[in-house]
N, C-alpha and C positions, 0 to 999 in steps of 0.2 A: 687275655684278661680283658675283660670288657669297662666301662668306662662306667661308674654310675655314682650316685647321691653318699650311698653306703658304705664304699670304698672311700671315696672324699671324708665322711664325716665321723665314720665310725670312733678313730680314734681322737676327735676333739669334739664334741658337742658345743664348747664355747666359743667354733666359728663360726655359729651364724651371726656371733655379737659382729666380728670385725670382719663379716658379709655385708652386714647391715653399715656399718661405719664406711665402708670403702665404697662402697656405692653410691654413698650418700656426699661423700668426696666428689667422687666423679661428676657426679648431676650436678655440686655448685661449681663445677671448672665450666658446665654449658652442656650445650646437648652434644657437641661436639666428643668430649670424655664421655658421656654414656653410650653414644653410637659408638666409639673407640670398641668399649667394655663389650657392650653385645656382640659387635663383629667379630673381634674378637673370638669369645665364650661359642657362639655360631658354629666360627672355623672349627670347632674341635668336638665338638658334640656325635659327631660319629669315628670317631678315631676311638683306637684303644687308648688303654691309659697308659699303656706305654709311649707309645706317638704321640698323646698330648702332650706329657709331660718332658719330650723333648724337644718339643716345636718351641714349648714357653719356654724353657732353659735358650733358646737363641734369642731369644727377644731380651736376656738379662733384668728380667722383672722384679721387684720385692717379693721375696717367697711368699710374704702372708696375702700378696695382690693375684699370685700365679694361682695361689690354693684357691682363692675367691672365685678366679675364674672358671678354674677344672671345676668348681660347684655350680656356677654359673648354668655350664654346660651341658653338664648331667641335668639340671632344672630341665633347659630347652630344650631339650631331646626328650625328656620323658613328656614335655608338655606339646609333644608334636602327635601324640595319641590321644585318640578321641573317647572322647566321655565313657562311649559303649566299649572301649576294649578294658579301660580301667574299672568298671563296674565289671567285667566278665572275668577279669584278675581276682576284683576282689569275692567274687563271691568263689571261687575255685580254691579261696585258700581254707576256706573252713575253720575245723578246730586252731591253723596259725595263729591265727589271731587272737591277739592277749585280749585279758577281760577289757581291759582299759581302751579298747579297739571296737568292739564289736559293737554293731551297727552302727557304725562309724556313715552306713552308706554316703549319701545325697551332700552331708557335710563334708565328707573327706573329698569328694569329687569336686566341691565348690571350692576346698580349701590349695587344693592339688592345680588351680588354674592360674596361679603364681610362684615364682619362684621362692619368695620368698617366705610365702606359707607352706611349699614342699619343704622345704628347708628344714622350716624348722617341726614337722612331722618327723622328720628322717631322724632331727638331732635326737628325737626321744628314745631311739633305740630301738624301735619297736623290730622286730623279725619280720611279721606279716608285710608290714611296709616296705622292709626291705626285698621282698618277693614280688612286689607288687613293681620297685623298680628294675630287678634283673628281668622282670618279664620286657620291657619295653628296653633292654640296652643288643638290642638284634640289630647285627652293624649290614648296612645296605648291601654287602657283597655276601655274607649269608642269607637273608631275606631272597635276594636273587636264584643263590644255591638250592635254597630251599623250596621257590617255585619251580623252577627248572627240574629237581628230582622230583616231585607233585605230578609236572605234566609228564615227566618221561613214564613212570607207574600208570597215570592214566592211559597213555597211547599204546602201552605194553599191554595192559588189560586191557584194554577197546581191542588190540589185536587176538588177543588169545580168546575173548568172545566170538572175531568173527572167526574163527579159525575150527571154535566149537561147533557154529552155526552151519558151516559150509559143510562141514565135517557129518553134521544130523542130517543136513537135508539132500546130501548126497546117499546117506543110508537109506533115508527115506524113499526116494525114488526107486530105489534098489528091492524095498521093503515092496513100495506096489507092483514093481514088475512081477515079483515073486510070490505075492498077494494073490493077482492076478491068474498068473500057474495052479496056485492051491484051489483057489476056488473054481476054477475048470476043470478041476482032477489030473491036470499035466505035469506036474512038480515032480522031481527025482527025489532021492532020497537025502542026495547031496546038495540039492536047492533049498531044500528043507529042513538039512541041518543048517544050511547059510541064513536062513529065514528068522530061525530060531537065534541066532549066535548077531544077527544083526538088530532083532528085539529088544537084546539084552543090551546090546551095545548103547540104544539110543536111551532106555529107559537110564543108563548110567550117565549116557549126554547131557539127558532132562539137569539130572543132577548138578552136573561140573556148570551147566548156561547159568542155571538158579544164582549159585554160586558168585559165579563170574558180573551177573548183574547187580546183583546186590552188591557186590566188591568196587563195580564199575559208579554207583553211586554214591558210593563212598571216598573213592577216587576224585571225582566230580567237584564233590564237597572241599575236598583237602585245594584242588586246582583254586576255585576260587576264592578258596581262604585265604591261601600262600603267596596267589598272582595277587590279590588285592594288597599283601601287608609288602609287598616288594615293589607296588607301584606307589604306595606310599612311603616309601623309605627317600632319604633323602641324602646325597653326595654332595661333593664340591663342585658347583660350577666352572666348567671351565672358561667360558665368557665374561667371567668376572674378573678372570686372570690375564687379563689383556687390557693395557691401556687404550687411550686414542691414539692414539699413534703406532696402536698395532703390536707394541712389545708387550713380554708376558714379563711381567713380578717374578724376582729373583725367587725361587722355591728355599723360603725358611726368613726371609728376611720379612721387615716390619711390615710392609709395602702385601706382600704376600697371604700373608694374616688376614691384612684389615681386610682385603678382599675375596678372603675364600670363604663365600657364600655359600650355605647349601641349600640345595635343593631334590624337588622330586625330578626325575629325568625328561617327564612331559614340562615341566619348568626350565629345566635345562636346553630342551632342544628347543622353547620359546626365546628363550633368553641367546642361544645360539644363531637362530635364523635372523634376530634384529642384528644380531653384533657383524655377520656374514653380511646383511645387506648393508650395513653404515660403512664394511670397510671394502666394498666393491664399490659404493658411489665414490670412495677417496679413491682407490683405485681409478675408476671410470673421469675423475677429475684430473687426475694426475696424467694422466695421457692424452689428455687433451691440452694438458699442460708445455708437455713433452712435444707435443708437434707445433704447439708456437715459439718453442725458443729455438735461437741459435746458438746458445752458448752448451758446449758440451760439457761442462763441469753441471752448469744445471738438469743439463740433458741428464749425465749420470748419477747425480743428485737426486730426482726423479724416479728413474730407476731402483736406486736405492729402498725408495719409501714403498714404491711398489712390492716389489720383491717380499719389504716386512710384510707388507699388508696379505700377500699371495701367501706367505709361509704362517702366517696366523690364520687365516680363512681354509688350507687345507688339514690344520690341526684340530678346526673346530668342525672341519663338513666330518675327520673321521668319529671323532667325538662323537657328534651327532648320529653316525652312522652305527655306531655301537648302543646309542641306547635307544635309537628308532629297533634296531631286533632286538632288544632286553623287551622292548615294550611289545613288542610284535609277536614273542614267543610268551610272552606273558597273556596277554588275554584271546592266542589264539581259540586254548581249550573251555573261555571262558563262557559261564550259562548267566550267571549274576552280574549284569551289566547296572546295576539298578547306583552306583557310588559314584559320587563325584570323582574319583582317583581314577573308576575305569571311561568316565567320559572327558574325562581333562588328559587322560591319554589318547586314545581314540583320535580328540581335537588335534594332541599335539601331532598325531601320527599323518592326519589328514592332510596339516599345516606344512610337513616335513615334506609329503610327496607331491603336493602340489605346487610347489616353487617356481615362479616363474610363467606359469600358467596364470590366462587373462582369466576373467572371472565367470566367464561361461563354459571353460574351460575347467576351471576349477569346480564349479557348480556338477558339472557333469561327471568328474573325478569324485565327489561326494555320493552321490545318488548311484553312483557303481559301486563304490566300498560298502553302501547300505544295503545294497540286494544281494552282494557274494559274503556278506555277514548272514544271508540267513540260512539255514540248513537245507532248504528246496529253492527252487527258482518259482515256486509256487506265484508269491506275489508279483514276481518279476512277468509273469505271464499274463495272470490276472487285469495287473493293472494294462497291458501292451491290446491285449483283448478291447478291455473296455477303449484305449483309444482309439483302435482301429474301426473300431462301430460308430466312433465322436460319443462317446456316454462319459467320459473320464472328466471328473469333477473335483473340486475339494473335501466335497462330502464321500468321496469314492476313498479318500484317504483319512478324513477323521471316522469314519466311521468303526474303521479298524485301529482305531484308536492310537493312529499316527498324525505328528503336526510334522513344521516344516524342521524342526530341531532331527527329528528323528532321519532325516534323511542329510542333514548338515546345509542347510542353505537358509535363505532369510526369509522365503515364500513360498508355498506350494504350486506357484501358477509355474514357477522355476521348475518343479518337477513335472507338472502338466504338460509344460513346450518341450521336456526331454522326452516323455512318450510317444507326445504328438510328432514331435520331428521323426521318432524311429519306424511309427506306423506311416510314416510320407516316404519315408527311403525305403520299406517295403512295397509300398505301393510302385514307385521308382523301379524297384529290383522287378519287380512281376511285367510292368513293359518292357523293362528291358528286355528279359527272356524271351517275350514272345516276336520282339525284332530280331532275335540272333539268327542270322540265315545257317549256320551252320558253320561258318570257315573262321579263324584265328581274329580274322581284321574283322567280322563281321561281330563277332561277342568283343573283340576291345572297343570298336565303337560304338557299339551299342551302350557300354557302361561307359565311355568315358564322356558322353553326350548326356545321358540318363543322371548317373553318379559323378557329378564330375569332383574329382580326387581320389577315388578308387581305381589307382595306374597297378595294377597287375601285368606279371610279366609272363603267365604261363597259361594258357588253357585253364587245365583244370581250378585255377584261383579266380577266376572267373565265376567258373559254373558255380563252385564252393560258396564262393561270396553272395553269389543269387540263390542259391539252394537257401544259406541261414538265413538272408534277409526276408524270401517268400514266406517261409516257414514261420 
């Protein structure tokens, strides 16, 4: 059962009075009680209603403050969707819509961008409305579900296209060999029933590709429909559920609540990578701590802190590691990179793998995900061309209507010195070769004089390594 407005208010419409009363409580206790109320209403906004409404039974709340909340909730989860999917709701519902409703448009959208004017839309009963919020109560672990069978049907149709394809243009070849025969007057009788039987066969191929493509673009469509409403779906962070000190919040207790924050997963793993590095510099403090004392109770004491801090940092690296491939399987198949949800993943992903890595290091990690992002090495060539001539400019990159964003760095001259550098280690590799005298020592020194850091241990990784970088 999914969690929403409808379900809340259905059977009182005169809760949004003592919505409006308790709220308004809370805000003169300070901002402290309404941040309370939000975090709170936050935590639960993607649970079912069933989990909500046992999480708030641990907290011992006033029933008529728990129902406020569970309304709260549904509010901020239906207000996590953007203008375009509720005008795309609304217009899909058609004749639902009572008279008292229609063309509600641009008003009801404005009206929908608080909670408390959702609220009280919903208390009027309307049905259309209420369709308008089961469309937005899709809880983040279906959203996932649902991208994940999107791209499996794509990749399944991408296959049984090429499958088509191999399948025609082996007939085909077959076709001309035998093509061939007829119009020389050499054909059998039985080539020429083959000839005939495999005419038939492709004119039916034509058919099933037709098919297959159009299906395959429709595939496409569903990919990044489903990939994008699952990169925007939002969970609980789990880096929120860790104090400083490195413990996690008893699960169900007050402490627990206030801090289960949701998020989208490229949020999550931002929000993860700070928490990982604040509790490796306590870590990294702590033992340097450890080696000026001599007392062993501190020594062990130490220990201690560490340990939490190691067993909270491999809770959040797997964490992280789970929704770096939600993200990664998500807009592998992706064509619609054009949303903020698919470049604030992207970022987070970039962020994820580059850890630790100095920033030319990192720079150069960007500028590699940006060329195996595109479906040819076309530009990757392109642009290595123009630097080994010295033509490679800024203009060689806006013209194609790339800035320094689209390659993830903060300037294009950062992308110029990565070319330039790779047409110098070619040039490098092309001397090298022509010193190799022939014998084992004579190709390792040749590279490790030329390239130095290119320590190969075998012959042929060698030549390998000069073969790609000549080329």
């Amino acid at each position: 059962m999914s969690l929403s407005i409808a379900g809340a208010l259905s059977n009182d419409a005169n809760n949004i009075n003592t919505f409006t009363s308790k709220l308004e409580v809370l805000k003169n206790l300070g901002s402290a009680g309404a941040d309370s109320f939000n975090n709170i209403s936050n935590s639960l906004s993607n649970l079912s209603a069933d989990a909500a409404v046992e999480r708030l039974n641990k907290l011992k709340l006033n029933p008529d403050l728990s129902k406020d909340i569970l309304n709260n909730a549904s509010n901020a989860k239906i207000l996590n969707a953007t203008t375009e999917e509720v005008a795309g709701s609304m217009s899909n519902l058609g004749s639902s819509c009572s008279e008292g409703f229609s063309g509600i448009g641009n008003a009801l959208m404005g009206l929908m961008q608080t909670p408390l004017g959702l609220a009280t839309v919903v208390a009027g009963g309307t049905m259309a409305i209420f369709a308008v919020i089961d469309h937005f109560t899709t809880s983040y672990s279906e959203a996932l579900e649902n991208a994940q069978t999107a791209a499996q049907n794509y990749t399944n149709t991408k296959s049984d296209l090429s499958a088509l394809n191999n399948e025609y243009q082996t007939n085909l070849e077959r076709i001309q060999q035998l093509q061939t025969l007829k119009n020389s007057g050499t054909i059998s009788s039985s080539e020429n029933a083959e000839l005939t039987d495999l005419l038939a066969q492709n004119d039916a191929l034509e058919t099933q590709i037709n098919a297959k493509e159009k299906l395959l673009e429709i595939d496409q469509q569903d990919v990044n429909k489903t990939a994008k409403e699952s990169l925007e779906k939002a969970d609980v962070s789990l880096a929120g559920l860790y104090d400083e000190d490195g413990k996690k919040y008893e699960k169900g207790s007050k402490a627990y609540d206030m801090h289960s924050n949701s998020m989208t997963d490229a949020d999550a793993i931002q929000a993860s990578i700070s928490k990982v590095d604040e509790f490796q510099d306590k870590i990294d403090s702590l033992r340097e701590k450890q080696q000026n004392t001599k007392s062993q109770s501190k020594f062990k004491e130490y220990q201690e802190d560490i340990d939490q801090y190691q067993s909270a940092i491999n809770d959040l690296e797997k964490d992280m590691g789970t929704r770096a491939t939600n993200i990664s399987s998500n807009i592998l198949n992706m064509t619609d990179k054009s949303s903020m949800a698919y470049k604030d993943a992207q970022k987070a992903l970039n962020d994820y793998n580059t850890r630790g890595m100095n920033e030319e290091e990192k720079s150069s990690k960007s500028i590699e995900t940006f060329l195996n992002s595109r479906p040819t090495d076309t530009l990757n060539s392109y642009f290595s061309d123009l630097a080994k001539a010295g033509k490679l400019t800024k203009e060689s990159f806006t013209d194609l209507g790339l800035d320094a964003d689209s390659f993830g760095v903060d300037n294009l001259s950062t992308v110029i010195d990565y070319f330039n550098d790779l047409a110098n280690a070619a040039d490098d590799a092309a001397d090298s070769v022509g010193k190799v005298d022939g014998s084992f020592s004579g190709i390792s020194e040749a590279f490790q004089t030329e390239n130095a850091g290119d320590a190969y241990e075998e012959t042929g990784n060698y030549l390998q390594k000069a073969k790609e970088l000549f080329d």
